[in-house]
py3Dmol code that shows the C-alpha trace and the ligand (Angstrom):
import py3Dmol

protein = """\
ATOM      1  CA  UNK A   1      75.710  25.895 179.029  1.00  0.00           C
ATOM      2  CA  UNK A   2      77.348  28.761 181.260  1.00  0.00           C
ATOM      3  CA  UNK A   3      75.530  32.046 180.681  1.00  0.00           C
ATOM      4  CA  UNK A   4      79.145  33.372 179.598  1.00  0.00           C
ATOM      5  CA  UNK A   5      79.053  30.894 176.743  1.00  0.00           C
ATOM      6  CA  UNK A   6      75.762  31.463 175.806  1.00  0.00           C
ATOM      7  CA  UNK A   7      76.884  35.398 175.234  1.00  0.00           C
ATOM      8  CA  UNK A   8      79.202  34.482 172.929  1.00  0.00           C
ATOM      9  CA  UNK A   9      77.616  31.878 171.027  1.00  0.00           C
ATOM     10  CA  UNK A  10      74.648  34.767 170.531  1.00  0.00           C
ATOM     11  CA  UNK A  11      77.169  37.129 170.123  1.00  0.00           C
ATOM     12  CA  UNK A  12      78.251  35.078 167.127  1.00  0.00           C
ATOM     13  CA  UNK A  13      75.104  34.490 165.780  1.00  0.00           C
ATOM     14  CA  UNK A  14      74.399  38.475 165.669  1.00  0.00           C
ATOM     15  CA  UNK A  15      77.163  38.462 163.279  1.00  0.00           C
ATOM     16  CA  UNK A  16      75.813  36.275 160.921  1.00  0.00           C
ATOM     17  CA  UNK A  17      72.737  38.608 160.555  1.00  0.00           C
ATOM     18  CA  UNK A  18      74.877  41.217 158.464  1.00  0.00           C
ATOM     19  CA  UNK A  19      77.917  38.251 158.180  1.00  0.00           C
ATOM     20  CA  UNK A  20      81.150  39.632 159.524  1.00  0.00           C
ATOM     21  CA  UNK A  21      81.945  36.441 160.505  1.00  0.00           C
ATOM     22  CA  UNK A  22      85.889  37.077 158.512  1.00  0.00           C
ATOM     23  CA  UNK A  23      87.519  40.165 157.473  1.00  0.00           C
ATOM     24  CA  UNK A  24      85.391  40.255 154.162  1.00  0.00           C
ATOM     25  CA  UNK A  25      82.499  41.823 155.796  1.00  0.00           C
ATOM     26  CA  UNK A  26      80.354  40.527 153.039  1.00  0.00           C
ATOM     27  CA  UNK A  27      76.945  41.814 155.223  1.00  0.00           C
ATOM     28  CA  UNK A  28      74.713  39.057 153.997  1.00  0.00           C
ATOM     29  CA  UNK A  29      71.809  37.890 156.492  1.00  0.00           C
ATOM     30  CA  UNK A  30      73.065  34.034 156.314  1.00  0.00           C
ATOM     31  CA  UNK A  31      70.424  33.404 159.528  1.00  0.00           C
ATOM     32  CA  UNK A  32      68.083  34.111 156.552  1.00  0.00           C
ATOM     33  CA  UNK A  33      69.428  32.231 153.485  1.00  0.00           C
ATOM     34  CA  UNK A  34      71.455  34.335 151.982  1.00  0.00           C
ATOM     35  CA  UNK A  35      75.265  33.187 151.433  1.00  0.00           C
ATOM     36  CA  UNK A  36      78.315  35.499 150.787  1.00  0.00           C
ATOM     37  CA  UNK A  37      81.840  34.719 149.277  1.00  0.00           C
ATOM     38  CA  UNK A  38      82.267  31.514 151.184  1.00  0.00           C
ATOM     39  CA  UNK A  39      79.011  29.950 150.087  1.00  0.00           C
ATOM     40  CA  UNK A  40      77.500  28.947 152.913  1.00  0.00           C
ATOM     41  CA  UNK A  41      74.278  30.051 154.448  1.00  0.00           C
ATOM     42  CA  UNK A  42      72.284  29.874 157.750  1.00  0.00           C
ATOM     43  CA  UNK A  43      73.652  25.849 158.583  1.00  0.00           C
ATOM     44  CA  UNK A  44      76.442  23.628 158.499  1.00  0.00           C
ATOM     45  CA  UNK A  45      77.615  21.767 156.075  1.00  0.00           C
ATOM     46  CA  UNK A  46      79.786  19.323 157.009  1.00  0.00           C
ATOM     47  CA  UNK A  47      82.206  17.309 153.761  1.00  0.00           C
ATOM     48  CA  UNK A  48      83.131  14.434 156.237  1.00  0.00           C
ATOM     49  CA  UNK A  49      84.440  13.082 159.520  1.00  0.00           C
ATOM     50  CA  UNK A  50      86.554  10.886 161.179  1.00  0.00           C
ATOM     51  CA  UNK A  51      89.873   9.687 162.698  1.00  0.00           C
ATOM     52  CA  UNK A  52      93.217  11.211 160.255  1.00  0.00           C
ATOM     53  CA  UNK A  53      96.105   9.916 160.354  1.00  0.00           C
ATOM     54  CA  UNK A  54      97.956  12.436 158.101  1.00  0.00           C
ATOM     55  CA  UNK A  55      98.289  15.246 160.272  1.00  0.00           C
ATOM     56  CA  UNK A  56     101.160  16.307 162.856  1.00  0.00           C
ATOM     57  CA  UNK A  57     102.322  13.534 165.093  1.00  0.00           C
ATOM     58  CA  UNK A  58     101.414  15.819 168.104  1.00  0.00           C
ATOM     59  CA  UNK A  59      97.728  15.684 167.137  1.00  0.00           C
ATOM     60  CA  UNK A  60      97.600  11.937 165.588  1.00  0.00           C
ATOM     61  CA  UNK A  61      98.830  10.227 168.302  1.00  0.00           C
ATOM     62  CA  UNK A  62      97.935   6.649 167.974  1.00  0.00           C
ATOM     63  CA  UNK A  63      94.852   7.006 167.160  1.00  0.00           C
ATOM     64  CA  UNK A  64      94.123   9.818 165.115  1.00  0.00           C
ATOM     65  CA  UNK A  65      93.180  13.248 165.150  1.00  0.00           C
ATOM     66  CA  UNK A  66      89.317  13.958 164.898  1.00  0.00           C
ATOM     67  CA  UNK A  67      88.886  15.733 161.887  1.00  0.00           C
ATOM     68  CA  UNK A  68      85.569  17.251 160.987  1.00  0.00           C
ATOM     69  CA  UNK A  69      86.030  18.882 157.155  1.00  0.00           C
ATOM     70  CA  UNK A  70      83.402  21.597 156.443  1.00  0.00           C
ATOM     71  CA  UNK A  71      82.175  22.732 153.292  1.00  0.00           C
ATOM     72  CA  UNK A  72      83.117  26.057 151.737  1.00  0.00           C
ATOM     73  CA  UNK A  73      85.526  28.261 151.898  1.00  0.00           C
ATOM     74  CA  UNK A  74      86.032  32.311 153.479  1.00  0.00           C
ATOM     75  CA  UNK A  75      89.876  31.975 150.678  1.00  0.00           C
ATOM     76  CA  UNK A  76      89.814  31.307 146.812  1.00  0.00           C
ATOM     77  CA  UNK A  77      92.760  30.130 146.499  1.00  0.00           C
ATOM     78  CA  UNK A  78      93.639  29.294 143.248  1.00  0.00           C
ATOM     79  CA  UNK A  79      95.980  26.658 144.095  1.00  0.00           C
ATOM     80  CA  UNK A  80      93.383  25.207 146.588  1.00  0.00           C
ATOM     81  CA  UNK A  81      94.601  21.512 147.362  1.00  0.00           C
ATOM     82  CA  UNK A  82      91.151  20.961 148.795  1.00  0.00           C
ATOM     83  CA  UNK A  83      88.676  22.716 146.254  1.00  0.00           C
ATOM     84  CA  UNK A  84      85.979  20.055 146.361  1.00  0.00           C
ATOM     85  CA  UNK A  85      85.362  20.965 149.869  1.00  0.00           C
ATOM     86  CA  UNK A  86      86.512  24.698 149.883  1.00  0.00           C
ATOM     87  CA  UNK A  87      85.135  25.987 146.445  1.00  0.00           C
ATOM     88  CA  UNK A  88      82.221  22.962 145.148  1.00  0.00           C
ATOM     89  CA  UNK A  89      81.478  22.724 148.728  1.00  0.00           C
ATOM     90  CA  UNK A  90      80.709  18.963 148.608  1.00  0.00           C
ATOM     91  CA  UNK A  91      79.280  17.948 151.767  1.00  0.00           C
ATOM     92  CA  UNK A  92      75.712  17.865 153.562  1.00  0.00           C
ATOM     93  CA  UNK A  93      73.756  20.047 155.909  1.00  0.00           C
ATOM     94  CA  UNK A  94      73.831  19.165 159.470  1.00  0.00           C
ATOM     95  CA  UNK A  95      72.398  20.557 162.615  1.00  0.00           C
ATOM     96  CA  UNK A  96      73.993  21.769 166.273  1.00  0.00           C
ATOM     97  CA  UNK A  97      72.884  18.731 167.732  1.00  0.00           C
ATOM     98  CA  UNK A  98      73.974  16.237 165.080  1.00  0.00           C
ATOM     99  CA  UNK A  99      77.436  18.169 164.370  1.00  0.00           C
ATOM    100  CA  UNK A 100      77.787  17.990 168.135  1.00  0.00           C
ATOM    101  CA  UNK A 101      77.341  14.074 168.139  1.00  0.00           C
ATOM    102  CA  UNK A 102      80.216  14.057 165.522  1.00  0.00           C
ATOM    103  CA  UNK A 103      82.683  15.767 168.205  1.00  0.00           C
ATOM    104  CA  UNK A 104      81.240  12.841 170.692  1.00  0.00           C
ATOM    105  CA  UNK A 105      81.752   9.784 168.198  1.00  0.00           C
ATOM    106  CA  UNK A 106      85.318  10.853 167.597  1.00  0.00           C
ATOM    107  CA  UNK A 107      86.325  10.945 171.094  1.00  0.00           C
ATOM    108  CA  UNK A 108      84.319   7.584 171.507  1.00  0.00           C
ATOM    109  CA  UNK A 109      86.632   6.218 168.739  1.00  0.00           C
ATOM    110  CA  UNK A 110      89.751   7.354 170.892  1.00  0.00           C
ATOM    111  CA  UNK A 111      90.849  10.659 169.194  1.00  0.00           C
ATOM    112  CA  UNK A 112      93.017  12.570 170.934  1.00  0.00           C
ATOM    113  CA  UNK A 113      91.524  15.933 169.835  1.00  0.00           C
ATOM    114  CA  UNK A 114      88.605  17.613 167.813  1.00  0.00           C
ATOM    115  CA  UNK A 115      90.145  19.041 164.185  1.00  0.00           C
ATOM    116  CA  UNK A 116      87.801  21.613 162.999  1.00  0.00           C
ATOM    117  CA  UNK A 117      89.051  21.987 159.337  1.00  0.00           C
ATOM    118  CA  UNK A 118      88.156  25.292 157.664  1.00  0.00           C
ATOM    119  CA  UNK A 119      85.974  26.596 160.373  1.00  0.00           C
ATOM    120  CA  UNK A 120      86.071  30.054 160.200  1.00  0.00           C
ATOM    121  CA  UNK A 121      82.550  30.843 158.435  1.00  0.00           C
ATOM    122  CA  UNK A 122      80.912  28.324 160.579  1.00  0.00           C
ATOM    123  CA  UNK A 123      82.164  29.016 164.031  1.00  0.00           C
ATOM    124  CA  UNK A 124      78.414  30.257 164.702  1.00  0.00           C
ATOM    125  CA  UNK A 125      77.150  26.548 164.439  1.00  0.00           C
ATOM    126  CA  UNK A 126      80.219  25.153 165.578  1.00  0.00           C
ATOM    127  CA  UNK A 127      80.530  27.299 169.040  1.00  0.00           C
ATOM    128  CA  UNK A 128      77.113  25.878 169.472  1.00  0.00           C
ATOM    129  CA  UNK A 129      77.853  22.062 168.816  1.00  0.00           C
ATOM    130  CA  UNK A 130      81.272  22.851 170.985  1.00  0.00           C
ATOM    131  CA  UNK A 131      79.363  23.832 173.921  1.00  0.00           C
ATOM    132  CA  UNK A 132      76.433  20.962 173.769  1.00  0.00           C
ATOM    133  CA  UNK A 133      79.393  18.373 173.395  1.00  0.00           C
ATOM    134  CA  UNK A 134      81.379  19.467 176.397  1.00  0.00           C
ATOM    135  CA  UNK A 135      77.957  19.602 178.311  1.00  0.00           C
ATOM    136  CA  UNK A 136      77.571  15.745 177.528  1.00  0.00           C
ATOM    137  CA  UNK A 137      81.224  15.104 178.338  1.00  0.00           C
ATOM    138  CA  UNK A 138      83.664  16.121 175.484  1.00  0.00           C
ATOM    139  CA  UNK A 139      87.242  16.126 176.955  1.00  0.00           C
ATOM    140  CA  UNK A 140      89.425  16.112 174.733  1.00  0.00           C
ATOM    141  CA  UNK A 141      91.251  19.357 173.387  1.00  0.00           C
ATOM    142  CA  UNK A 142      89.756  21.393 170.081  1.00  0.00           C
ATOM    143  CA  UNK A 143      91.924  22.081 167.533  1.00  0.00           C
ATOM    144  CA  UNK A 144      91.054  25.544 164.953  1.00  0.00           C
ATOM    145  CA  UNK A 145      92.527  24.491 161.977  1.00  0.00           C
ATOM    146  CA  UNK A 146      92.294  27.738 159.575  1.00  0.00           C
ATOM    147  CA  UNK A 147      93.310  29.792 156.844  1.00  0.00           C
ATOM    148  CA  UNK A 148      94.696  32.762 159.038  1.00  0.00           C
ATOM    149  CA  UNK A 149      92.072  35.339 157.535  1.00  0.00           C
ATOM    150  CA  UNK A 150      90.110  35.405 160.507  1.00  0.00           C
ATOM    151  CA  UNK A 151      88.471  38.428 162.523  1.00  0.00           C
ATOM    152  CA  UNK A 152      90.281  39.052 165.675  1.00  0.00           C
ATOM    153  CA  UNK A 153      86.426  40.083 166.927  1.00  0.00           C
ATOM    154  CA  UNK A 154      85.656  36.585 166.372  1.00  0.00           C
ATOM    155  CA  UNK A 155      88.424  34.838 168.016  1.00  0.00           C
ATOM    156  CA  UNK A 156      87.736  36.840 170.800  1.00  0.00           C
ATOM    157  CA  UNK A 157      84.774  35.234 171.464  1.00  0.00           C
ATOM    158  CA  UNK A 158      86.503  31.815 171.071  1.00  0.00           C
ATOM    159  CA  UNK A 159      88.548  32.671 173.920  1.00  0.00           C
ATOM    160  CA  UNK A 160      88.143  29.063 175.995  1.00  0.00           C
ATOM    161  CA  UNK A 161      86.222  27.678 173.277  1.00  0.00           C
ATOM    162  CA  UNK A 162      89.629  26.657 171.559  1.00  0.00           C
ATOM    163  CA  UNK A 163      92.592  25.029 173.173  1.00  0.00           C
ATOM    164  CA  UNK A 164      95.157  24.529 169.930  1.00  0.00           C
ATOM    165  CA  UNK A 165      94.865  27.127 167.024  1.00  0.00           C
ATOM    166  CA  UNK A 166      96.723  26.044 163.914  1.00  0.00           C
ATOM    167  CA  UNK A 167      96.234  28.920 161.029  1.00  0.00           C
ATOM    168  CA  UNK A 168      98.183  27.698 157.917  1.00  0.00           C
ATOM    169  CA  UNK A 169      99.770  31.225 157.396  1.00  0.00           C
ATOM    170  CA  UNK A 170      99.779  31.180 153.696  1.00  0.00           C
ATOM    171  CA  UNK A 171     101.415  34.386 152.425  1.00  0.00           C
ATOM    172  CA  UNK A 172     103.882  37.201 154.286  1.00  0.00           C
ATOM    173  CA  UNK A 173     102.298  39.874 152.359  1.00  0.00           C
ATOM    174  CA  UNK A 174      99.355  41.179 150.875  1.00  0.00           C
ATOM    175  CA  UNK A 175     100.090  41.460 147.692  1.00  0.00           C
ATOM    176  CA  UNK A 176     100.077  37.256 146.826  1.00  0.00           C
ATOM    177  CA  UNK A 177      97.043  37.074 148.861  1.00  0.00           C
ATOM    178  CA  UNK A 178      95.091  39.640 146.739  1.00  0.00           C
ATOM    179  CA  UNK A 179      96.049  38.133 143.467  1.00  0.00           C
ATOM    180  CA  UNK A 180      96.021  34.131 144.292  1.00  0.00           C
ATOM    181  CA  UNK A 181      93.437  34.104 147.315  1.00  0.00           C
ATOM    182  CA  UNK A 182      90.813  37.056 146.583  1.00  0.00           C
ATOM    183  CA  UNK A 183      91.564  39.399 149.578  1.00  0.00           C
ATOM    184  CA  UNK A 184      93.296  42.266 149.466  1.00  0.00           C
ATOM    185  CA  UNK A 185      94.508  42.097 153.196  1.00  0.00           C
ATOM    186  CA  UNK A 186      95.755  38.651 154.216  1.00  0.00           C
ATOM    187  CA  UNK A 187      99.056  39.414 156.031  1.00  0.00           C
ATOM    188  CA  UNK A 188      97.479  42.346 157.466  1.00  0.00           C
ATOM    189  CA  UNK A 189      94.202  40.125 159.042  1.00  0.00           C
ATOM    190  CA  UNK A 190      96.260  36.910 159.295  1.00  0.00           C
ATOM    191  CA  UNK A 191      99.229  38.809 161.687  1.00  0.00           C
ATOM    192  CA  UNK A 192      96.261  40.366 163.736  1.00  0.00           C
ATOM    193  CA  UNK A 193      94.667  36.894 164.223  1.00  0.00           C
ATOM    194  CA  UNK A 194      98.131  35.451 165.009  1.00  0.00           C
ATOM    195  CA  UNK A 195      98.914  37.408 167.673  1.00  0.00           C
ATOM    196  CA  UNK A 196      95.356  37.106 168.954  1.00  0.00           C
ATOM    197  CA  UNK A 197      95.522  33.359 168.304  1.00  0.00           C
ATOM    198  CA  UNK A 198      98.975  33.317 170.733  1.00  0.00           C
ATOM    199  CA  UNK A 199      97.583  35.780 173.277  1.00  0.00           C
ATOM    200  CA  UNK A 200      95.064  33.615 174.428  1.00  0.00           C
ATOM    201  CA  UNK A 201      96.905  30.264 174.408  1.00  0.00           C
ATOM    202  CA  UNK A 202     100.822  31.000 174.245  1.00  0.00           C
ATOM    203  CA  UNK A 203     103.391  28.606 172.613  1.00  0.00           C
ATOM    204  CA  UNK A 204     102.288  24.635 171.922  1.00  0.00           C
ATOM    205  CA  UNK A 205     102.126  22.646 175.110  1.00  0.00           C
ATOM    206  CA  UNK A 206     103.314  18.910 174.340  1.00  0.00           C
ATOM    207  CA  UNK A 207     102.850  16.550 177.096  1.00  0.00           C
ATOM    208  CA  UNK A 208     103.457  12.499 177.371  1.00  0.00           C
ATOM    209  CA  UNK A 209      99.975  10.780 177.924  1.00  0.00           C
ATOM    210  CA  UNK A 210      99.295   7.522 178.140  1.00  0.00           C
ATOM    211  CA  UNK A 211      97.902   4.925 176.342  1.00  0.00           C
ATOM    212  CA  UNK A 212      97.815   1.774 177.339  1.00  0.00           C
ATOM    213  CA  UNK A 213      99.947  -1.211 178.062  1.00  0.00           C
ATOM    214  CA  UNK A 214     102.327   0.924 179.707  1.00  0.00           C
ATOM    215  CA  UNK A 215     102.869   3.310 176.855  1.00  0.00           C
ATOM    216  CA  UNK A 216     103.062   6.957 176.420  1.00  0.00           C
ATOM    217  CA  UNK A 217     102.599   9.300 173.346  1.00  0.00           C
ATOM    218  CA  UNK A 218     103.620  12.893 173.097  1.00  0.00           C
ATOM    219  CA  UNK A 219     100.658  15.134 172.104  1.00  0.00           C
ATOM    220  CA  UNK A 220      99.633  18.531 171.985  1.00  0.00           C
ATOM    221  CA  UNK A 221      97.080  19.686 174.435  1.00  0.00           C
ATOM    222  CA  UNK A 222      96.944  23.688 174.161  1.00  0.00           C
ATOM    223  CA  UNK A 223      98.929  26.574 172.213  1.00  0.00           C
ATOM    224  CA  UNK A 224      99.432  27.643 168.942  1.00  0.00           C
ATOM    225  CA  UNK A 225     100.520  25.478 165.732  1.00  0.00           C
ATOM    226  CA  UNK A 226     101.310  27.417 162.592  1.00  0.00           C
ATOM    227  CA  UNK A 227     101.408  25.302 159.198  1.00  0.00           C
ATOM    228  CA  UNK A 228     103.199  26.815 156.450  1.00  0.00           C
ATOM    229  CA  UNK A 229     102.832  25.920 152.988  1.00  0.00           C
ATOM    230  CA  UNK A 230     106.259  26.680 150.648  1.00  0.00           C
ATOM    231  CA  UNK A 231     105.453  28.029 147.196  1.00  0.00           C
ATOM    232  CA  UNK A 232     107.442  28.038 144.093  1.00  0.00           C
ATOM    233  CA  UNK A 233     109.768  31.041 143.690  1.00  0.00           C
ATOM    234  CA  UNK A 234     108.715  32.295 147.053  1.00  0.00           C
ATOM    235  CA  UNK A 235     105.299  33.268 146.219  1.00  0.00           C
ATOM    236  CA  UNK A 236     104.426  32.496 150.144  1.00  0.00           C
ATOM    237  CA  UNK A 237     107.102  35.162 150.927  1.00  0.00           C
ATOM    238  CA  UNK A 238     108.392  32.559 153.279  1.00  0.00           C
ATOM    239  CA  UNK A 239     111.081  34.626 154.480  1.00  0.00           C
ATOM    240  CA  UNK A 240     108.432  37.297 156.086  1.00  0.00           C
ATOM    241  CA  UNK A 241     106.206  34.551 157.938  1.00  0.00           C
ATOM    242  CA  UNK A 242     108.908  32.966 159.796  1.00  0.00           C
ATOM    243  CA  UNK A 243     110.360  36.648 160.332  1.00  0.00           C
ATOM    244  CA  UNK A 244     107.256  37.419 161.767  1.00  0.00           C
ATOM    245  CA  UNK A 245     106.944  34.636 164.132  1.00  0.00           C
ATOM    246  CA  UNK A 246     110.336  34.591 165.155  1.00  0.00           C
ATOM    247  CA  UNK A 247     110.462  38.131 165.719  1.00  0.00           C
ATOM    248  CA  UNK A 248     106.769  38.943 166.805  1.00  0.00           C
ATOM    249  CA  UNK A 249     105.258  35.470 168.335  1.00  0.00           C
ATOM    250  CA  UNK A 250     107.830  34.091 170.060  1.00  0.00           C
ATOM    251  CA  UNK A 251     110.837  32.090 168.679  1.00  0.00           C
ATOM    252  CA  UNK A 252     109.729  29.177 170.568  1.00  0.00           C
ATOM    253  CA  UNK A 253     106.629  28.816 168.312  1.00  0.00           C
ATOM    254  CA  UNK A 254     105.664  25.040 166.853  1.00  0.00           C
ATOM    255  CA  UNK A 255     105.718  25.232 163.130  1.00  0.00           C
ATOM    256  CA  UNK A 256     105.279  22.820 160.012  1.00  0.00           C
ATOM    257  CA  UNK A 257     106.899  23.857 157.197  1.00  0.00           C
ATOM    258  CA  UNK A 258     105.095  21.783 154.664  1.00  0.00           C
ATOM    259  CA  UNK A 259     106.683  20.643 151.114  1.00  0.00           C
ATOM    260  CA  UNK A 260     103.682  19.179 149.916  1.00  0.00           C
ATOM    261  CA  UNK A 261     102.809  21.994 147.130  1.00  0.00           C
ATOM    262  CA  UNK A 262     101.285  20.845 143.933  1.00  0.00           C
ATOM    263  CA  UNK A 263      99.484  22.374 141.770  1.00  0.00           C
ATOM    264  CA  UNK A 264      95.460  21.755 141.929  1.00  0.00           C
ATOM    265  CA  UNK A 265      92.273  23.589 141.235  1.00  0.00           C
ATOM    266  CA  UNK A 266      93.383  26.393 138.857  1.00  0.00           C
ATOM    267  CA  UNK A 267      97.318  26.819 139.364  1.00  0.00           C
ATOM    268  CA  UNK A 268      97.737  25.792 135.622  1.00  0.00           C
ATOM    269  CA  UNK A 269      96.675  29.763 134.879  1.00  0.00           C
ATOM    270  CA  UNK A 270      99.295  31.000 136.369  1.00  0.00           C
ATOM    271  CA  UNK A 271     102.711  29.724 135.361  1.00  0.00           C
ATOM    272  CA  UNK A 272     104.742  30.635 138.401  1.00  0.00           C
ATOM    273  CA  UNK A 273     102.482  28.206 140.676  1.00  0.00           C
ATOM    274  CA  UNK A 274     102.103  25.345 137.917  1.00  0.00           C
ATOM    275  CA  UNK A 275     105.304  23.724 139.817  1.00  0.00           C
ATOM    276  CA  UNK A 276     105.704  21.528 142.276  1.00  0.00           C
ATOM    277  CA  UNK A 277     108.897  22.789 144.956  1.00  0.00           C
ATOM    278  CA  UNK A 278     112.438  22.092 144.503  1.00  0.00           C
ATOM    279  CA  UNK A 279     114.550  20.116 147.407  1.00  0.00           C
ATOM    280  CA  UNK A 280     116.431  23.686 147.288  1.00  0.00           C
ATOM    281  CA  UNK A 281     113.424  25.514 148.176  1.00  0.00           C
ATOM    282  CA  UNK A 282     112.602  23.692 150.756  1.00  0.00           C
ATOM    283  CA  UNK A 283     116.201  23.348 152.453  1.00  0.00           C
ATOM    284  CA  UNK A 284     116.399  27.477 152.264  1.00  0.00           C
ATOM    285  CA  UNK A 285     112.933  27.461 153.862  1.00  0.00           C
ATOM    286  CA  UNK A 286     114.463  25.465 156.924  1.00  0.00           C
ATOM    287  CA  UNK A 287     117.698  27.455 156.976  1.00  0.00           C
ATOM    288  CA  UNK A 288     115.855  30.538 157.262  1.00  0.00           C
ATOM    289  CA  UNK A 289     113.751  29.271 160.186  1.00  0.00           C
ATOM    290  CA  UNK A 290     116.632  27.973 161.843  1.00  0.00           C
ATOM    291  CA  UNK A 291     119.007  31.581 161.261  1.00  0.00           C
ATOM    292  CA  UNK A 292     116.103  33.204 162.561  1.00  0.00           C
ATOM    293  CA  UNK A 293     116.258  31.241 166.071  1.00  0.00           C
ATOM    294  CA  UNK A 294     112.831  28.901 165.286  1.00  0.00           C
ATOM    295  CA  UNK A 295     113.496  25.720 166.982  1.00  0.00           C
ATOM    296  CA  UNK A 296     109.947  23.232 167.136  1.00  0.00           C
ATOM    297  CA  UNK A 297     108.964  21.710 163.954  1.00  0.00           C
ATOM    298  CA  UNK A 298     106.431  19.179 163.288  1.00  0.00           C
ATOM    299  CA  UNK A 299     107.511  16.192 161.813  1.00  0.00           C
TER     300      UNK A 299
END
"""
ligand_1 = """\
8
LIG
S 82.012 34.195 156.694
Fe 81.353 34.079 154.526
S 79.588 35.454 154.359
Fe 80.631 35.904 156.293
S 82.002 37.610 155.861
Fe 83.206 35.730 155.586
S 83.008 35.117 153.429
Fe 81.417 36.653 153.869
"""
view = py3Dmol.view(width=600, height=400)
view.addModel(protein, "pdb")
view.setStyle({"model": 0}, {"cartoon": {"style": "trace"}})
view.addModel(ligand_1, "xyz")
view.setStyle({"model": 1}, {"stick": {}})
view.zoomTo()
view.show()
């Protein structure tokens, strides 16, 4: 391990001592036990791993992206389509070297990239495994695959740790992140990160690799993905996130606009989520993105 990365990963570790690991600043010692709003202590916990085949085409390839899921959760989202992971936190405890020999078997298996789901309060542990994986050989590219309420202190100790960021920017204004997520701030951390996010790695880079038998596949290899999840009766404030990365990022940025809404975990409480989204919805999602000069979309 470089003595550069060895900085950082201590740097990151400090942080856990009085956690400021995400904007909540809950100050919790998790290197002694304790836990804060995301649940999770001094180790990893780790839901599951393996090869997914339900992400974007630029990151599943042929065969599959290298997902590792981990347990807990820095958002409460109420509508959480993931809330056995994110809020019960199913999933095991796991240690740097054992979380680091998950990144190896996936890129034994042929997966064209390591998908760290929900990494954020982890990225102590997971810095660590990084660097002990690319020290026994990891190639292949690392994907951050977040929440967008993420400390820009953090991700700039990431800096060459990650090559593909992909925050799912989930609301274009503070207000639906205090009352359906738990955080008072969201847009205002999440555009912060962004920016960060695309300072350090600039627009998605798709190349054609090959794979065998005289065939090629288009995948990403660095740059910034943003995932965008419509809401009913624009809860997301749609409008404002692609505004934002037309406008701010760059107009040339990769984006998923998702339609998969449905209401899970506790969206029944609050009538305006307990919808699925209508085709129309979704078309004035697109239009928007395209009026506003957007241009790369996942498929
Ligand atoms: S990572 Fe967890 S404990 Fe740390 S500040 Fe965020 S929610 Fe709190």
């Amino acid at each position: 391990m470089s003595e550069v990365w060895a900085e950082r990963i201590a740097s990151l570790y400090d942080m856990m001592q009085r956690c400021t690991l995400c904007p909540r600043r809950c100050g919790v010692d998790r290197l002694k036990g304790e836990s804060g709003v995301c649940g999770i202590g001094a180790d990893a916990v780790v839901s599951s791993y393996g090869p997914h085949f339900g992400e974007e085409s630029v990151l599943v390839g042929r065969c599959g992206s290298g997902t590792i899921f981990f347990a807990g959760c820095n958002l409460k989202c109420v509508f959480c389509q993931n809330y056995d992971i994110s809020h019960l936190r199913r999933g095991g405890v796991v240690t740097t070297g054992e979380l680091a020999g998950m990144m190896l078997r996936l890129a034994e298996r042929g997966c064209h990239n390591i998908n760290l789901v929900t990494p954020t309060h982890q990225v102590a542990r997971i810095a660590e495994a990084l660097s002990i994986a690319r020290g026994m050989g990891l190639e292949v590219p690392v994907v951050y695959n977040c929440g967008g309420y993420e400390s820009v202190d953090v991700l700039k100790l990431l800096e060459g740790f990650v090559d593909i960021y992909m925050p799912d920017i989930k609301y274009g204004d503070n207000e639906p992140g205090k009352k359906y997520s738990g955080v008072s701030d969201y847009w205002d951390r999440c555009r912060e990160a962004v920016r960060e996010m695309h300072r350090q790695v600039g627009d998605l880079q798709v190349s054609s690799q090959p794979i065998g038998a005289g065939q090629t596949v288009s995948l990403a290899t660095k740059g910034l993905l943003v995932r965008h999840l419509v809401m009913p009766n624009n809860i997301a404030r749609t409008d404002k996130v692609l505004e934002f990365l037309a406008n701010e990022i760059s107009k040339d940025t990769y984006v998923n606009i998702m339609s998969q809404y449905r209401p899970e975990w506790q969206a029944s409480r609050f009538p305006e989520l307990n919808r699925r989204i209508t085709h129309a919805e979704y078309v004035e999602a697109f239009r928007k993105a395209e009026q506003l000069g957007l241009h790369r979309f996942a498929d």
